[in-house]
N, CA, C, O and CB atoms as a CASP TS submission, in Angstrom:
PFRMAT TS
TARGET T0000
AUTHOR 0000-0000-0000
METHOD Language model
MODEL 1
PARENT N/A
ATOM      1  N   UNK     1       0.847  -1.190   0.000  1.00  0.00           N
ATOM      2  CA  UNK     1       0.000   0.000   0.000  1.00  0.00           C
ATOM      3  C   UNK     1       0.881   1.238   0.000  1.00  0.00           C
ATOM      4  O   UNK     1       1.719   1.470   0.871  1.00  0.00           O
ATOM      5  CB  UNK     1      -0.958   0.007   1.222  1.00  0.00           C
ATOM      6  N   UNK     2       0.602   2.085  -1.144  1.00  0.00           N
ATOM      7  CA  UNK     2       1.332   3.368  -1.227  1.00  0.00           C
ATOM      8  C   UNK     2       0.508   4.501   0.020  1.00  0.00           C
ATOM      9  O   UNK     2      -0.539   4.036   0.472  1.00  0.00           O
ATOM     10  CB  UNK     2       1.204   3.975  -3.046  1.00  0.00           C
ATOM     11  N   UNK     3       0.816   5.531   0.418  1.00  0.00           N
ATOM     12  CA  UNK     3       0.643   6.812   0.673  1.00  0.00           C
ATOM     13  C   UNK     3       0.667   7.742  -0.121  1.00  0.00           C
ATOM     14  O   UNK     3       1.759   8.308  -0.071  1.00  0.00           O
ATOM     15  CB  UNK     3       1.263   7.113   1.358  1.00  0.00           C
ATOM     16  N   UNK     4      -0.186   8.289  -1.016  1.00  0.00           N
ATOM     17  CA  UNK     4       0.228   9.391  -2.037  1.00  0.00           C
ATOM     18  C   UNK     4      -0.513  10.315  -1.880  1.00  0.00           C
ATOM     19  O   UNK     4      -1.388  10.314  -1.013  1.00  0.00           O
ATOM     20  CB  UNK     4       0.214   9.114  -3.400  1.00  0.00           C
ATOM     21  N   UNK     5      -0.259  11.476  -2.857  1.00  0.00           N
ATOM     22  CA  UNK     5      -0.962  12.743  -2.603  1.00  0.00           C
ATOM     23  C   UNK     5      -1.374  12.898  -4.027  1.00  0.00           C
ATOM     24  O   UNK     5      -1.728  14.076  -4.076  1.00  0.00           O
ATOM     25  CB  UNK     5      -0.063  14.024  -1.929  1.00  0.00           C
ATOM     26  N   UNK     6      -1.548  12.328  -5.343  1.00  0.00           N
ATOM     27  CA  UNK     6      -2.544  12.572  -5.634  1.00  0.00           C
ATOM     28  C   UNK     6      -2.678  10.406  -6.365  1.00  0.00           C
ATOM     29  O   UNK     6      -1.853   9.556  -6.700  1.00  0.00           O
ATOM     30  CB  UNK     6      -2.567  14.283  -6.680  1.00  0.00           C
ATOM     31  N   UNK     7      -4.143  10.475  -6.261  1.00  0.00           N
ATOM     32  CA  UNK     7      -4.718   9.449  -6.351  1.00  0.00           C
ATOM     33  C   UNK     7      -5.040   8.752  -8.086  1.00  0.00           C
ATOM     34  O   UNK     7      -4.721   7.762  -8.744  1.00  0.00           O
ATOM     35  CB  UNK     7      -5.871   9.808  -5.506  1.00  0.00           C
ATOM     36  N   UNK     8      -6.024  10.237  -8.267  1.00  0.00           N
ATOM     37  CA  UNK     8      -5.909   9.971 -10.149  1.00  0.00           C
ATOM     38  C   UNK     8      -5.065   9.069 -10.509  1.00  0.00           C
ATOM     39  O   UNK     8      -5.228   7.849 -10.536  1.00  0.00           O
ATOM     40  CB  UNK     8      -5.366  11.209 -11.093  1.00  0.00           C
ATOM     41  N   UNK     9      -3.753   9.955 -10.912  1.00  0.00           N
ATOM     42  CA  UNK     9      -3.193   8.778 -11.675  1.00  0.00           C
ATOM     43  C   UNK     9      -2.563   7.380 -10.990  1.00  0.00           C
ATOM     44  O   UNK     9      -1.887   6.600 -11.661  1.00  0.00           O
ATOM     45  CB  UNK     9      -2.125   9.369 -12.455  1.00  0.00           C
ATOM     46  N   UNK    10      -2.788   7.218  -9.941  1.00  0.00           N
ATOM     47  CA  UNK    10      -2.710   5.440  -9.523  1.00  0.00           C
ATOM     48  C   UNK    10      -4.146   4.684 -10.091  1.00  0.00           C
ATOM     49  O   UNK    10      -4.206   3.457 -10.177  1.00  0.00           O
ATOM     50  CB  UNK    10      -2.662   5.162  -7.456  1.00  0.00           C
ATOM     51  N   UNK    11      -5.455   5.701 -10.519  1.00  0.00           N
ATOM     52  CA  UNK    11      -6.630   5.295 -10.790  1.00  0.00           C
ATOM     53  C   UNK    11      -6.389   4.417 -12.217  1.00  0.00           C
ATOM     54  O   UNK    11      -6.714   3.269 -12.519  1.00  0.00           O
ATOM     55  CB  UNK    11      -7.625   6.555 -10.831  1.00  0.00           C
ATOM     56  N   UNK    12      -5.735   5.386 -12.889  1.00  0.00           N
ATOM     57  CA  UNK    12      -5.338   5.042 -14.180  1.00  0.00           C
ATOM     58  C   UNK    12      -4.722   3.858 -14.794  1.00  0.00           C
ATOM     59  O   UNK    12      -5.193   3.223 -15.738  1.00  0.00           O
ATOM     60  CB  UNK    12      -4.678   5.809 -14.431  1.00  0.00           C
ATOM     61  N   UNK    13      -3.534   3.602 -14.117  1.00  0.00           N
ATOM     62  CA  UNK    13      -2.805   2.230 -14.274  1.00  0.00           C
ATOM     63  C   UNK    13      -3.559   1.353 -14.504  1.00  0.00           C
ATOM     64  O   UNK    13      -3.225   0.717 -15.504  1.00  0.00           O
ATOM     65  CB  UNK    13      -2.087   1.757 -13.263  1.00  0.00           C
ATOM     66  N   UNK    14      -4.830   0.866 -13.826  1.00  0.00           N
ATOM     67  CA  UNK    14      -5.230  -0.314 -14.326  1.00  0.00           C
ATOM     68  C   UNK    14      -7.148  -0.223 -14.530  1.00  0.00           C
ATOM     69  O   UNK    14      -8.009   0.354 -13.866  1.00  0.00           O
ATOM     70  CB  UNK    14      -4.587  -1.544 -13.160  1.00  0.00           C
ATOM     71  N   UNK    15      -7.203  -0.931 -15.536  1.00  0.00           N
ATOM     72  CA  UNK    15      -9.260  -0.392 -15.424  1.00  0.00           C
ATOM     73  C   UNK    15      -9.817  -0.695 -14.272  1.00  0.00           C
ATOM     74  O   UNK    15     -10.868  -0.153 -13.932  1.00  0.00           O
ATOM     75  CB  UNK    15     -10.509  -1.267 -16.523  1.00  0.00           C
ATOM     76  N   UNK    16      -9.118  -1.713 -13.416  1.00  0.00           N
ATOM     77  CA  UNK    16     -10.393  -2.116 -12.361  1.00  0.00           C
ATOM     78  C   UNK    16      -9.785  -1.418 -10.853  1.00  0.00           C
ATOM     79  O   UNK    16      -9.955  -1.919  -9.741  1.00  0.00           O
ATOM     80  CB  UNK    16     -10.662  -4.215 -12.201  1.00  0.00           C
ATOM     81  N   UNK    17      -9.102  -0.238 -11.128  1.00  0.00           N
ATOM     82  CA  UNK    17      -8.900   0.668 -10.114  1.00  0.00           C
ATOM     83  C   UNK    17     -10.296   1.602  -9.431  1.00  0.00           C
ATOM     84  O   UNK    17     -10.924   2.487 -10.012  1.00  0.00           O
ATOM     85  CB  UNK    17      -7.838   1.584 -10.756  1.00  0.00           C
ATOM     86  N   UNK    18     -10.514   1.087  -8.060  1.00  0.00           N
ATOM     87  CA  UNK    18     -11.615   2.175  -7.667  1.00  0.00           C
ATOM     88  C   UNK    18     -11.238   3.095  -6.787  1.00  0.00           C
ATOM     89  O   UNK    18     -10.155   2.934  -6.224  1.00  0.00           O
ATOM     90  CB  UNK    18     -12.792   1.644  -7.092  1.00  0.00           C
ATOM     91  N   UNK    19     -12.317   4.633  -6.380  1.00  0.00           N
ATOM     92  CA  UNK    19     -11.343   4.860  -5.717  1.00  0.00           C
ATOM     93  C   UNK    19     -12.733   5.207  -4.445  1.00  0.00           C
ATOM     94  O   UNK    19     -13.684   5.978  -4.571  1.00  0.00           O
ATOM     95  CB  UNK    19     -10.072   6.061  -6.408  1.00  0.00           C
ATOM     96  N   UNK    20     -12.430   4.454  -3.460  1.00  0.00           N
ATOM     97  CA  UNK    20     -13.326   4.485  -2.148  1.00  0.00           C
ATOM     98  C   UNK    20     -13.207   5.856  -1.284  1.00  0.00           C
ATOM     99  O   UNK    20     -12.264   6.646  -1.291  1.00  0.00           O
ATOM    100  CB  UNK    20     -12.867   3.220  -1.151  1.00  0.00           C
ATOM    101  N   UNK    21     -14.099   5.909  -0.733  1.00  0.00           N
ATOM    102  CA  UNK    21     -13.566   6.734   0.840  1.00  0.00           C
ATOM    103  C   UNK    21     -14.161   5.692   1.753  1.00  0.00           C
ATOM    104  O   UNK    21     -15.118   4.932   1.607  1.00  0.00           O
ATOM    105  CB  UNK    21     -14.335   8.594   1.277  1.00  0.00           C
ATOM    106  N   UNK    22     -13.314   5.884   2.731  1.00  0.00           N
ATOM    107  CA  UNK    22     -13.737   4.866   4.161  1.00  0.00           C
ATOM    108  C   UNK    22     -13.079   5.440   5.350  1.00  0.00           C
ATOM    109  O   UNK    22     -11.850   5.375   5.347  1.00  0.00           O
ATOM    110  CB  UNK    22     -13.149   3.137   4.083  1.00  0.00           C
ATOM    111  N   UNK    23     -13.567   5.909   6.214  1.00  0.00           N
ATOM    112  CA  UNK    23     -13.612   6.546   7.625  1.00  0.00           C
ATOM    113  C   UNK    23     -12.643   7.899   7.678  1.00  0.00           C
ATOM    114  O   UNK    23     -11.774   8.159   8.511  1.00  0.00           O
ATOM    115  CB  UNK    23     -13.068   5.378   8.793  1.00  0.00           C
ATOM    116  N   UNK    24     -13.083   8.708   6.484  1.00  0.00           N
ATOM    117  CA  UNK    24     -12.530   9.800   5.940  1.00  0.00           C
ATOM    118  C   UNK    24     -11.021   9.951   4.990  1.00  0.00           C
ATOM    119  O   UNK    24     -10.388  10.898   4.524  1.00  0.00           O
ATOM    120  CB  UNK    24     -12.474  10.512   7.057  1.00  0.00           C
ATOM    121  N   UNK    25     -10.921   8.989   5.001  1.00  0.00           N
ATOM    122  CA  UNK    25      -9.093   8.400   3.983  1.00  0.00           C
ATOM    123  C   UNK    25     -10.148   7.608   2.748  1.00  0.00           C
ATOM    124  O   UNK    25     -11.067   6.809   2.567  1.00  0.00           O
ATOM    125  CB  UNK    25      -7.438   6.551   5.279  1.00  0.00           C
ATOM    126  N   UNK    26      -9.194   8.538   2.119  1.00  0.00           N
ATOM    127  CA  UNK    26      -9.392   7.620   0.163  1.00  0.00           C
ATOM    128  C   UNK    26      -8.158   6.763   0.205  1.00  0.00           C
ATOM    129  O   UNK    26      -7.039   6.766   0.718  1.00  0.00           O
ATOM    130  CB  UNK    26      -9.172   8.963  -1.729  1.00  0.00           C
ATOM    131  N   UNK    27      -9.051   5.885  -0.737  1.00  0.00           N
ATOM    132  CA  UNK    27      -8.267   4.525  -1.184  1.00  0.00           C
ATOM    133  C   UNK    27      -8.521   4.399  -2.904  1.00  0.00           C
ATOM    134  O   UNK    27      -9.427   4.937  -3.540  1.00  0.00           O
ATOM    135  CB  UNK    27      -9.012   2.969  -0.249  1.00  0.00           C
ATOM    136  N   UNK    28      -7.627   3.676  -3.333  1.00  0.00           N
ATOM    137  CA  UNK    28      -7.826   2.978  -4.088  1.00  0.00           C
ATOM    138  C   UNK    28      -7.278   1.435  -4.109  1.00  0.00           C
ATOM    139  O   UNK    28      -6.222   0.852  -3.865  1.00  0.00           O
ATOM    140  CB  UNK    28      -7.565   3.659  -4.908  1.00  0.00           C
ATOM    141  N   UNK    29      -8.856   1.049  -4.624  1.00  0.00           N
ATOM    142  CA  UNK    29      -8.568  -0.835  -4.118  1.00  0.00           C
ATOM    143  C   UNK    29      -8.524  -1.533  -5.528  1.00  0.00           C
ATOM    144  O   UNK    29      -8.864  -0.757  -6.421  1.00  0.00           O
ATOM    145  CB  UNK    29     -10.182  -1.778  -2.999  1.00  0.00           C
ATOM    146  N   UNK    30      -8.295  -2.405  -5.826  1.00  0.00           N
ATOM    147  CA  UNK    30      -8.485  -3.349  -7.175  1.00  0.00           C
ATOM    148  C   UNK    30      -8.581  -4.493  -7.033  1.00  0.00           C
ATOM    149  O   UNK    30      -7.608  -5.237  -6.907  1.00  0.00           O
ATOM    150  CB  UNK    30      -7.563  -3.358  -8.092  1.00  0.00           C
ATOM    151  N   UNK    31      -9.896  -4.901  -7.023  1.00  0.00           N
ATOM    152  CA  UNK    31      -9.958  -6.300  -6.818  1.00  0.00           C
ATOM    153  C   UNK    31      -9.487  -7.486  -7.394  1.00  0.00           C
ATOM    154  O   UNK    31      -9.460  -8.628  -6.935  1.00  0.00           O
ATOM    155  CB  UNK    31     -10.859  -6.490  -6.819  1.00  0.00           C
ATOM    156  N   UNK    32      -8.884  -6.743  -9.168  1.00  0.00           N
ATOM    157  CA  UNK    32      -8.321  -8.570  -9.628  1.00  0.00           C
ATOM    158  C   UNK    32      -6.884  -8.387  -9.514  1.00  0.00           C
ATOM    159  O   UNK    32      -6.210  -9.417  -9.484  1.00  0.00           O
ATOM    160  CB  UNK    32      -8.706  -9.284 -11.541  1.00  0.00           C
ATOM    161  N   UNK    33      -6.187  -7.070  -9.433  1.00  0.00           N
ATOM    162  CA  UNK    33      -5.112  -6.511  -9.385  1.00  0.00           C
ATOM    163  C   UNK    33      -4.704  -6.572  -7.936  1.00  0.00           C
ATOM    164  O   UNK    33      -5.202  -5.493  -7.616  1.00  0.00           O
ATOM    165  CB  UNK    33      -5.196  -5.264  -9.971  1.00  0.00           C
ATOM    166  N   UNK    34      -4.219  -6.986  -6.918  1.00  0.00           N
ATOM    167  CA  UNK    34      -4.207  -6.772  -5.918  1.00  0.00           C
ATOM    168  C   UNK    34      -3.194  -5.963  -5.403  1.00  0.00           C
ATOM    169  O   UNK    34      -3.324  -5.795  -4.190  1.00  0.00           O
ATOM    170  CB  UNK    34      -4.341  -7.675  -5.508  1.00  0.00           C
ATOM    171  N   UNK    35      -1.901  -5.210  -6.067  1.00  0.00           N
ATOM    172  CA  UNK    35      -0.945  -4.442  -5.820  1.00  0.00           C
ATOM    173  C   UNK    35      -1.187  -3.137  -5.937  1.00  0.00           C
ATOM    174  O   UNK    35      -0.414  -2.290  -5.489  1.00  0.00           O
ATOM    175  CB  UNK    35      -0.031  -4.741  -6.452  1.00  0.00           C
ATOM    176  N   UNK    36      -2.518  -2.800  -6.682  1.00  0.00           N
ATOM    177  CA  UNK    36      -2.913  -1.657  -7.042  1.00  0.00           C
ATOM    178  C   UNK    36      -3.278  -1.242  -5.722  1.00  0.00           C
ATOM    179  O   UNK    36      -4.508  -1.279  -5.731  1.00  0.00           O
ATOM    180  CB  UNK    36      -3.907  -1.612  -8.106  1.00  0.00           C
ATOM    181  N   UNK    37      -2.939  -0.912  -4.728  1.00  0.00           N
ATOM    182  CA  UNK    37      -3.562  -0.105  -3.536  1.00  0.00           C
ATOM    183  C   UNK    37      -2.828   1.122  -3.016  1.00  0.00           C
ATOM    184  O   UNK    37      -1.625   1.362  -2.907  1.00  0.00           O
ATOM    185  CB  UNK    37      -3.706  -1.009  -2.351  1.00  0.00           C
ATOM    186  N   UNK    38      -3.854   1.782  -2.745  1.00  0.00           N
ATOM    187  CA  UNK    38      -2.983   3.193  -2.846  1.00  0.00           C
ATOM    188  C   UNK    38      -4.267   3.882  -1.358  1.00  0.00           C
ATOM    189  O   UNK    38      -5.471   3.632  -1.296  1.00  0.00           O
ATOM    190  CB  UNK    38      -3.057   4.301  -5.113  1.00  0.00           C
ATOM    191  N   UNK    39      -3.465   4.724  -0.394  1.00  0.00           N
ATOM    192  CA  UNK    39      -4.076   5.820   0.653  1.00  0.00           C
ATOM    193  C   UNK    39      -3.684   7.209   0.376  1.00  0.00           C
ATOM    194  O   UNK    39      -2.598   7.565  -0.083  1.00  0.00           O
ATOM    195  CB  UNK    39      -3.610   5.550   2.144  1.00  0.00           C
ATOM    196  N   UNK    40      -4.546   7.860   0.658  1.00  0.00           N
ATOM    197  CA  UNK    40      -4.689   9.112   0.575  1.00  0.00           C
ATOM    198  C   UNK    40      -5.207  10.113   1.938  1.00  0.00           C
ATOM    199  O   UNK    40      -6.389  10.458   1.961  1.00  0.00           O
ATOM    200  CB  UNK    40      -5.532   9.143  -0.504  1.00  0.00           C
ATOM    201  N   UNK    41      -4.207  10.584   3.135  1.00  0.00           N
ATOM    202  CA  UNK    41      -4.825  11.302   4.098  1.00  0.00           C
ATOM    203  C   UNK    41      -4.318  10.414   5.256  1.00  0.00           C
ATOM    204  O   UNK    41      -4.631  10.675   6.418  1.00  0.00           O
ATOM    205  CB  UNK    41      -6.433  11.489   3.911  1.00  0.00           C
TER
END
C-alpha cells in the first residue's frame, strides 16, 4: 500500500482501479489486481 498525494493517476494504471472513501481516507482498491492499492490522508 502506497501513501500518495494525488490518487488519479494510480486510478489510471489499471481499469479495475476504484477509488473508495472509508472513515474519511481515500483509497484505491483493485480487486483482480491486488498491488494496485494506494491511501490518501
Amino acid at each position: 500500500m502506497k501513501v500518495r498525494n494525488s490518487l488519479k493517476s494510480l486510478k489510471n494504471r489499471h481499469r479495475d482501479c476504484r477509488v473508495i472513501r472509508r472513515h474519511g481516507r481515500t483509497y484505491v482498491i483493485n480487486k483482480t489486481n491486488r498491488r494496485f492499492k494506494a491511501r490518501q490522508g
